[in-house]
Z-matrix of the N, CA and C atoms (Angstrom, degrees):
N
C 1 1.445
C 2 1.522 1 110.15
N 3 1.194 2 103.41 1 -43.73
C 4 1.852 3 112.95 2 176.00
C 5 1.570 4 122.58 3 -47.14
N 6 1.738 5 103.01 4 -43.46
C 7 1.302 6 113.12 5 173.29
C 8 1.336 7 127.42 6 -94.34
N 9 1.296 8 111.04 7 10.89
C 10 1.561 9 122.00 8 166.92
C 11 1.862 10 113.10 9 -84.06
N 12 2.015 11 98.43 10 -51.12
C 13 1.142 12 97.98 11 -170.72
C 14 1.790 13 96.07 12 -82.02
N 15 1.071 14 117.29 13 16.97
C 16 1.927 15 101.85 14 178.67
C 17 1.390 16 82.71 15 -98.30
N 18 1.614 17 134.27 16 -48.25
C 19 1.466 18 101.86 17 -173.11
C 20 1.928 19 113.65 18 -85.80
N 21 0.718 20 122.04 19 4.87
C 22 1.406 21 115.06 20 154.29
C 23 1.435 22 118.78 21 -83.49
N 24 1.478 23 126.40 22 -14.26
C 25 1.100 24 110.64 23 161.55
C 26 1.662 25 115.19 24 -84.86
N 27 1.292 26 112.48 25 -27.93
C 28 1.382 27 118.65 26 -174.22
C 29 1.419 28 112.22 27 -69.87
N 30 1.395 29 120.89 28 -34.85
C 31 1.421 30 127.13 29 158.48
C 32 1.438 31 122.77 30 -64.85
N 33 1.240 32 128.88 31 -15.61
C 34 1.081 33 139.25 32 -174.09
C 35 1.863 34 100.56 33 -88.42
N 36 1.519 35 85.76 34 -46.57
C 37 2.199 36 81.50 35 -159.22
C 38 1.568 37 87.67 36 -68.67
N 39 1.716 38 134.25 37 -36.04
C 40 1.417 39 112.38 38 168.08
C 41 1.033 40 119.34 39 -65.06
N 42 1.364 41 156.83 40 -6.24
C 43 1.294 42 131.80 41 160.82
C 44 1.346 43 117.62 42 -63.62
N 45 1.520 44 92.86 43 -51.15
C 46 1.584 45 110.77 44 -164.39
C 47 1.947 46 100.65 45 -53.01
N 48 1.076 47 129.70 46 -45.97
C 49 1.382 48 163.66 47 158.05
C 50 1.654 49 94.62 48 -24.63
N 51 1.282 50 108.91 49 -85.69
C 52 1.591 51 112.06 50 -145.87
C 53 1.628 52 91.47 51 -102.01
N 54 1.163 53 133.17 52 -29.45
C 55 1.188 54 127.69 53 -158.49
C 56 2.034 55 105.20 54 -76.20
N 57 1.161 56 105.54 55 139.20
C 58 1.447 57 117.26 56 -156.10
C 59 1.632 58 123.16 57 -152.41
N 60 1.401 59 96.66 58 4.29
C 61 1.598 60 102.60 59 179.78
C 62 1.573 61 113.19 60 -78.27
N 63 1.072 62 106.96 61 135.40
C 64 1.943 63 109.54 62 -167.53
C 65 1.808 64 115.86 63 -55.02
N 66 0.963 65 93.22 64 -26.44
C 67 1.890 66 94.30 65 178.77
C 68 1.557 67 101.25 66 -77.62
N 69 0.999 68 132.51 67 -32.79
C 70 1.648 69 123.60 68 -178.29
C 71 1.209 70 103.41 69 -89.20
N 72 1.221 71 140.65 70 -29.29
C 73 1.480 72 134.57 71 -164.22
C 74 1.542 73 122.29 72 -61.92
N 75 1.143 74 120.00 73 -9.05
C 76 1.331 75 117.98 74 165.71
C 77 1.486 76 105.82 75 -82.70
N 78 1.412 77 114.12 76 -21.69
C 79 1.787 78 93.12 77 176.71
C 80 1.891 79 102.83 78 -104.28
N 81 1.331 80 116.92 79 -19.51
C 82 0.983 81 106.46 80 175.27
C 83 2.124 82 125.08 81 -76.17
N 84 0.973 83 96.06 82 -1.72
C 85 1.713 84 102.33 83 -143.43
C 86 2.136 85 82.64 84 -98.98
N 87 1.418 86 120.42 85 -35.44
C 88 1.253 87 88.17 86 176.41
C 89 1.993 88 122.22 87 -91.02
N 90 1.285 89 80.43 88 18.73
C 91 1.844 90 92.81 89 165.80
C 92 1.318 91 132.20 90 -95.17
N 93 1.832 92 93.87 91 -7.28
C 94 2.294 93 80.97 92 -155.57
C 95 1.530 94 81.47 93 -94.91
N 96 1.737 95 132.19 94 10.52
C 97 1.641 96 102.59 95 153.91
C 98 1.536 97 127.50 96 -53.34
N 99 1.989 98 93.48 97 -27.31
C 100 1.714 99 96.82 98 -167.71
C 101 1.562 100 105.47 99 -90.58
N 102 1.219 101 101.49 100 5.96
C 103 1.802 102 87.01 101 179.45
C 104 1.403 103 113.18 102 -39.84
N 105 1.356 104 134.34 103 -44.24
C 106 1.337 105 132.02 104 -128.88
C 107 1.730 106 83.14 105 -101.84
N 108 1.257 107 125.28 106 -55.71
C 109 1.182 108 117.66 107 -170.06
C 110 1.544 109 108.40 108 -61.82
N 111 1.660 110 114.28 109 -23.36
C 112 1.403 111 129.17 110 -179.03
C 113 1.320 112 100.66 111 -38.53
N 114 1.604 113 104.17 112 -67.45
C 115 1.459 114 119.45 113 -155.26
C 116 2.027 115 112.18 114 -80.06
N 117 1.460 116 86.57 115 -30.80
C 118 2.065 117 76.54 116 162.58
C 119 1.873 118 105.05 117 -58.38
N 120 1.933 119 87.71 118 -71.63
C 121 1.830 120 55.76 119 -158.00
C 122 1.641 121 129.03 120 -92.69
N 123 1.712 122 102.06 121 46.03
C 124 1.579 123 94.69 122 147.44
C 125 1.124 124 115.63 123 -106.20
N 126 1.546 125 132.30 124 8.14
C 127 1.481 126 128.92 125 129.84
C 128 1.393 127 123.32 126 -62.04
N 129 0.861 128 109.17 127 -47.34
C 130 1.747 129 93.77 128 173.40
C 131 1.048 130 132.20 129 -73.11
N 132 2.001 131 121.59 130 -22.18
C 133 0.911 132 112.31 131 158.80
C 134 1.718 133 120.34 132 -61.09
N 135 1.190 134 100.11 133 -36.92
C 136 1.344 135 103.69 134 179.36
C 137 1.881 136 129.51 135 -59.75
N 138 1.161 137 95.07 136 -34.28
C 139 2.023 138 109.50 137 154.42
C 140 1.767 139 107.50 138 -50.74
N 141 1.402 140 110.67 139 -47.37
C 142 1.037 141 109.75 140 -148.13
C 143 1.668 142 110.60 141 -85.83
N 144 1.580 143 99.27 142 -8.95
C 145 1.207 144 111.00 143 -160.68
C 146 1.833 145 92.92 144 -93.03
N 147 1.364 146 101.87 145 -35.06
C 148 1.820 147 117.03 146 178.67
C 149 1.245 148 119.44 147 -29.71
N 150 2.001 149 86.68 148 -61.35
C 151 1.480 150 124.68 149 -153.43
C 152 2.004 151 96.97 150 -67.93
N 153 1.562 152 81.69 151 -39.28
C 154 1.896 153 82.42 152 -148.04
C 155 2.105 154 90.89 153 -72.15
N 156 1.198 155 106.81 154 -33.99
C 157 1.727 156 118.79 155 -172.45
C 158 1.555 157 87.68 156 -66.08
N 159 1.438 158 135.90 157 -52.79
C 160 1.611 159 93.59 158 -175.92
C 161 1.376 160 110.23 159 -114.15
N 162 1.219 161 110.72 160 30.83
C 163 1.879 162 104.77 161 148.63
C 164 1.475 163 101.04 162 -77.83
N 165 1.142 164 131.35 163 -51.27
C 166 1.720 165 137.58 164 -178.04
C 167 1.953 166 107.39 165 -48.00
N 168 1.455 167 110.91 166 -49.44
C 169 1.249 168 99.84 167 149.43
C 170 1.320 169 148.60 168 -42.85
N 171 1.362 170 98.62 169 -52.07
C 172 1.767 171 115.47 170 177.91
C 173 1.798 172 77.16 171 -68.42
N 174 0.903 173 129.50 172 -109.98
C 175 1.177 174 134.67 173 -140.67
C 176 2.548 175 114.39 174 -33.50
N 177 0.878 176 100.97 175 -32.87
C 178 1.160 177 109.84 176 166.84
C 179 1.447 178 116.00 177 -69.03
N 180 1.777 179 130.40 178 -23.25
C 181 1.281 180 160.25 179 178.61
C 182 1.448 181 102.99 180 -57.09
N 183 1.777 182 112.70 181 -67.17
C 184 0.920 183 155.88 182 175.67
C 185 1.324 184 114.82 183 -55.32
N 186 1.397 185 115.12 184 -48.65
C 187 1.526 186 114.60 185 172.57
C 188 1.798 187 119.74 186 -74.39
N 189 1.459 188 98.49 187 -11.33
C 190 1.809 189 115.93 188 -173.92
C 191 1.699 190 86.71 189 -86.80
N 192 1.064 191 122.97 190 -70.73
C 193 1.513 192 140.69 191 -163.19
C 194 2.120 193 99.15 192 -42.62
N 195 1.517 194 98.32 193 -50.42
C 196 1.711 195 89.29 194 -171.91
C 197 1.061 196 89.46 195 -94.47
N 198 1.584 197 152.41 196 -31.91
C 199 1.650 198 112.47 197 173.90
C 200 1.360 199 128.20 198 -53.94
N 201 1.605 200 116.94 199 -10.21
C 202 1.311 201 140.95 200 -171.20
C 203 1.825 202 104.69 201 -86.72
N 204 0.971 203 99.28 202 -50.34
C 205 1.753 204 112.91 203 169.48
C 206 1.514 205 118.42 204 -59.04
N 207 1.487 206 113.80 205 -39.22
C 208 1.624 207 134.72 206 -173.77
C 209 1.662 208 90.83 207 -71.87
N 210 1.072 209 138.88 208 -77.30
C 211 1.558 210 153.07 209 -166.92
C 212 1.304 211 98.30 210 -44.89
N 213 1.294 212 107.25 211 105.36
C 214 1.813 213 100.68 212 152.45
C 215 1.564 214 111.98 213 -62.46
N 216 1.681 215 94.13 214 154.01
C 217 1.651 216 102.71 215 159.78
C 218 1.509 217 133.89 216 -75.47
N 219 0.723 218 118.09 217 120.13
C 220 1.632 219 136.94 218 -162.97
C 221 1.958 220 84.71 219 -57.64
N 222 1.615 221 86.50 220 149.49
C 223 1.818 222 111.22 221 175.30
C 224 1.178 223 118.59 222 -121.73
N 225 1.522 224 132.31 223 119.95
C 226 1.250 225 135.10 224 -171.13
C 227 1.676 226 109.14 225 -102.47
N 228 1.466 227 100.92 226 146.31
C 229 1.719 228 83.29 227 164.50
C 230 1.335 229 106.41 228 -75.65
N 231 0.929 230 122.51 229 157.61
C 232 1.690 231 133.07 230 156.42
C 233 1.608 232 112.89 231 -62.62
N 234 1.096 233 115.45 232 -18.11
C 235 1.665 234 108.19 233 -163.12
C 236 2.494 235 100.73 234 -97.79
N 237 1.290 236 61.38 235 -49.06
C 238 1.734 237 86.67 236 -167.65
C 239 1.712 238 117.28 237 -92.17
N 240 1.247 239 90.87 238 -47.44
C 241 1.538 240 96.86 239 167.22
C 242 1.783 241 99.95 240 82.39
N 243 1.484 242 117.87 241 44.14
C 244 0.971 243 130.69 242 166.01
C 245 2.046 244 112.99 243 -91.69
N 246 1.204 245 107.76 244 155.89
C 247 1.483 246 108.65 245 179.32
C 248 1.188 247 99.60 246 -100.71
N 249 2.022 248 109.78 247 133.49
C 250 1.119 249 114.49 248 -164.08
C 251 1.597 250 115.40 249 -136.72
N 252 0.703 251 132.17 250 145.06
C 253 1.803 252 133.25 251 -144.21
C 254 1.540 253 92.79 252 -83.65
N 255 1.662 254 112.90 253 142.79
C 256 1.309 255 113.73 254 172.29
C 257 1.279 256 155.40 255 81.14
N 258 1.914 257 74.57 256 -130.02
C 259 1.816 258 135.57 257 -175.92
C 260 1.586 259 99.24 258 -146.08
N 261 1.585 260 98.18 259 51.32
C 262 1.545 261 86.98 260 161.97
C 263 1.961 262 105.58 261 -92.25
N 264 1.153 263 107.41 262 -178.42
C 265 1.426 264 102.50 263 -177.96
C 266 1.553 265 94.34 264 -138.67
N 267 0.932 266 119.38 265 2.08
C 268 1.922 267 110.81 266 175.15
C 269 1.779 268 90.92 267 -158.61
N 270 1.001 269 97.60 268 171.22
C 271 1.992 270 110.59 269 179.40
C 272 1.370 271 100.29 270 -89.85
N 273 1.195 272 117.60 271 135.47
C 274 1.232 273 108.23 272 168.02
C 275 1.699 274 131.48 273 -79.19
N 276 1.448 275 104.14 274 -7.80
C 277 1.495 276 126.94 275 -148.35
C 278 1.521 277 97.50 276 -99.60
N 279 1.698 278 109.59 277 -39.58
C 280 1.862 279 103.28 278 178.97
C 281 1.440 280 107.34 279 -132.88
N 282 1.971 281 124.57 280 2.31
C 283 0.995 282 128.92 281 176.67
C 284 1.624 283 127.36 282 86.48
N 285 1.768 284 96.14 283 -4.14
C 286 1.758 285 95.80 284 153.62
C 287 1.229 286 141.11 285 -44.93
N 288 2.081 287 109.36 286 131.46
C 289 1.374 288 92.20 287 -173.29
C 290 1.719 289 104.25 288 -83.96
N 291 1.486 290 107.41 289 158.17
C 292 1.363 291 88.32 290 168.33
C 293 1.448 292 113.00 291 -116.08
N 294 1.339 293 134.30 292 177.41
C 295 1.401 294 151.31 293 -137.07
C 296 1.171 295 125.14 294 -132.37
C-alpha cells in the first residue's frame, strides 16, 4: 500500500511541477507549491512501503522455518512402511523389531 501511494504521490508532485498547459492550470497551479513536499513523501512512502513488504516476508519465512522445527520427523518401519510413533521399539502393524 506504501508503494502505491509513494508513486501516486510522486506522479502527482510531477504533474503538479511540470504540467503547464492553460486549460488545466486553474486546477494545477494551486499545487505545484506542494510538488517538493509531493515528491519527499512519495519517496518515503515508497521506502516505507519496501521496508514494511519484506519485513512481512522475512517474517512469514520465519513462521514456515519454526512450524518446520515444531513437527517431529515422522518414523517408518523399514519392513512395511507403516508410520510409527516416536519411541516405538517394534511396529505395531507387522511386529518389526526396530534398531
Amino acid at each position: 500500500m506504501g508503494i502505491i501511494l509513494g508513486v501516486l504521490l510522486i506522479v502527482g508532485g510531477f504533474i503538479a511541477y511540470f504540467y503547464e498547459e492553460q486549460r488545466w492550470i486553474f486546477v494545477v497551479a494551486p499545487y505545484r507549491d506542494m510538488a517538493v513536499p509531493l515528491f519527499i513523501a512519495g519517496i518515503a512512502l515508497l521506502v516505507v512501503g519496501y521496508v514494511s513488504n519484506t519485513r512481512a516476508e522475512e517474517e512469514k519465512q520465519l513462521e514456515v522455518e519454526r512450524a518446520r522445527a515444531i513437527q517431529p520427523t515422522a518414523i517408518f518401519c523399514p519392513q512395511c512402511g507403516f508410520a510409527l510413533p516416536q519411541n516405538a521399539q517394534f511396529c505395531p502393524h507387522c511386529g518389526k523389531a526396530l534398531n
